[in-house]
C-alpha positions in Angstrom: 59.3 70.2 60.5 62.8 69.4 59.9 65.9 72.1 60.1 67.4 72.5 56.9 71.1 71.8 56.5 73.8 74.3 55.6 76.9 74.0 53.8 79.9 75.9 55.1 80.4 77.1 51.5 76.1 78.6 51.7 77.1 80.1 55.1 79.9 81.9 53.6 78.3 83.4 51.1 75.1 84.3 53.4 77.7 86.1 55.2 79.3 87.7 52.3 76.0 88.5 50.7 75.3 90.4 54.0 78.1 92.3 54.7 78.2 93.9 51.3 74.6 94.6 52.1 75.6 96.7 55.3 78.8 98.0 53.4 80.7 96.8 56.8 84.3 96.0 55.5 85.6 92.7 55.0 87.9 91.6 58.2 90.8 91.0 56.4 90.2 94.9 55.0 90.2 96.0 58.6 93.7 94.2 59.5 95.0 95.9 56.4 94.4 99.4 57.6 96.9 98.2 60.7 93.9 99.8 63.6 95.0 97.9 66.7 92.9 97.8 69.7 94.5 100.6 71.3 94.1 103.2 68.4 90.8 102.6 68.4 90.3 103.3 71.8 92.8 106.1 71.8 90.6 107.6 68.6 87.4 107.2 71.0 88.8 108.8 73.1 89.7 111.9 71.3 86.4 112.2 69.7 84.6 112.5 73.5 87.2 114.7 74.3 86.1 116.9 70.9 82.5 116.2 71.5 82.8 117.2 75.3 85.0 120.9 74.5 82.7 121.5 71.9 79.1 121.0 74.0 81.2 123.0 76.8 81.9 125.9 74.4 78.4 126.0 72.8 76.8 126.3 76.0 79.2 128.9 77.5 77.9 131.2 73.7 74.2 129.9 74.7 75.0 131.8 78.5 76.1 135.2 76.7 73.4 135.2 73.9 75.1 133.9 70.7 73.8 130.3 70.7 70.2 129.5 70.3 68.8 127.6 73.2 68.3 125.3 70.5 72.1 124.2 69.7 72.8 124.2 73.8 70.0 121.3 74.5 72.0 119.8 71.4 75.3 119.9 72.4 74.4 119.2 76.1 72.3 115.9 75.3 75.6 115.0 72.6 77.7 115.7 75.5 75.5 113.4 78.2 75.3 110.4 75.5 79.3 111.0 75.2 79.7 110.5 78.6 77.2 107.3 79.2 79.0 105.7 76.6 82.4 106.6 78.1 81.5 105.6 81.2 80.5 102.1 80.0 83.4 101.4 78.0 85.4 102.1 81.4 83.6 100.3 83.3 83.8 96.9 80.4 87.3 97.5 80.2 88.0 97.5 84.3 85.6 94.5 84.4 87.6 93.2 81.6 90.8 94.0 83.5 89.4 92.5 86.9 88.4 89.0 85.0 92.3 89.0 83.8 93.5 89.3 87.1 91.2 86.2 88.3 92.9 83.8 85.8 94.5 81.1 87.7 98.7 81.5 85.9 
């Protein structure tokens, strides 16, 4: 069976076709919004920062009786996937940083 042969023009619009399917935005739309690298770890950031105060205060109502044992196995396993996440973006970005530093200048 032979492999069919794509154009660069069917590719693009394969491509198009499925990114309007997702509703992911266009990478040109991205650039426009002006979200470097850095903001979006910086906003990352902030939201584990929310997620952790928040899991931390909902378990500290759960210990005096006005949070269902419920909403505290909630915000605690939000708060442990918060922090395996964290923890694996630091450690991509120090292997990342560790990789830069091997590059012969």
């Amino acid at each position: 069976m032979s492999d069919p042969v794509l154009s660069n023009a069917a590719i693009r619009g394969a491509y198009g076709a499925a990114r309007n399917l997702s509703g992911a935005p266009a990478a040109h739309e991205s650039e426009k919004a002006g979200q470097s690298f850095g903001d979006m770890l910086k906003s990352a950031a902030e939201e584990a920062v929310q997620t952790m105060r928040s899991a931390d205060s909902t378990a500290q109502a759960g210990l005096v009786g006005k949070a269902s044992t419920q909403q505290v196995v909630e915000a605690t396993m939000a708060m442990e996937s918060t922090v395996k996440v964290t923890v694996a973006m630091r450690d991509k970005l120090v292997e990342a940083y560790q990789e830069i530093m091997r590059m012969p200048i």
